[in-house]
C-alpha angles and dihedrals in degrees: 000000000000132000121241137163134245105270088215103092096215087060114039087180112177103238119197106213135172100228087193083069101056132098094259084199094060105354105196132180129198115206116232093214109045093017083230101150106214129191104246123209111241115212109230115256115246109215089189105110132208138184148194118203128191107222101179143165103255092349117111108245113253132178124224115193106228115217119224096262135048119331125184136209132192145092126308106240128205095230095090077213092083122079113248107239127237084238114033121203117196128228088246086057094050133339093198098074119101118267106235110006119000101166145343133218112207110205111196122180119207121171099337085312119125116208119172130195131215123203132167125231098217094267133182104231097036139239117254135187124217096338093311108170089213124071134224108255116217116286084022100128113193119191113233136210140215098267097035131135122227116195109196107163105333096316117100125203137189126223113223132177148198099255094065101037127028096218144020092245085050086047097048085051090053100051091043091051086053120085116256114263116232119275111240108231110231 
């Protein structure tokens, strides 16, 4: 669902509309308040894929699509002042992780290339990288590839794309088949 506005100047009315369901070739929408049928701009569909998996000590692994763009992870707080994260950790699952915001992973698509991009939140507890000792400091970005551990708190997750593996349920095999990577003691 994206957000547009009425194409009829006197109204400007804020339409939610699911793009996936329009006609790609003349994707039309009618607005419910003044009946004006305006064109819509259909973003182009990337068919580059890209995953998260959580590959965690006593967690069932889970898999979270990351959109191209940023994508956040970290904990929902009760204080409605903290932003709510794309991937949200509970507090069961680990209490380590940043309230708010801990992290955020930037997918970018260039000509059919996928970089991501790692940066801390200032968080309490860190962010690490394969086992790294040393932790990223807030504004720090580390590119990421396909293979590759991320430690936030004490759960651990495995970027995967879709250059390596054809599908998510292909990606999350192939990380349970992998070891565990060390937990990095905070």
């Amino acid at each position: 669902m994206v957000n547009i506005r009425c194409g009829n100047p006197k109204c400007k009315k804020t339409l939610k509309v699911n793009v996936e369901a329009l006609d790609s070739k003349n994707p039309l929408v009618r607005c419910p308040a003044c009946k004006k049928v305006s064109k819509v701009k259909v973003p182009a569909k990337s068919k580059n894929k890209v995953w998260l998996i959580r590959h965690t000590e006593d967690l069932p692994t889970k898999t979270f699509d990351l959109k191209i763009g940023k994508n956040t992870i970290g904990r929902k707080a009760m204080d409605p002042s903290y932003s709510i994260p794309d991937i949200v950790i509970t507090k069961d699952e680990d209490q380590w992780i940043s309230r708010g915001i801990h992290c955020s992973l930037e997918v970018q698509i260039n000509n059919d290339e996928i970089s991501v991009i790692l940066s801390d939140n200032s968080s309490t507890n860190g962010t690490f990288i394969n086992e790294k000792v040393y932790r990223l400091n807030p504004g720090d970005e580390e590119y990421i590839e396909d293979g590759e551990t991320i430690q936030v708190g004490r759960t651990k997750f495995v970027l995967k794309t879709d250059h390596k593996v054809k599908s998510s349920q292909e990606a999350s095999t192939v990380v349970q088949n992998s070891r565990y990577s060390q937990t990095i003691i905070m």
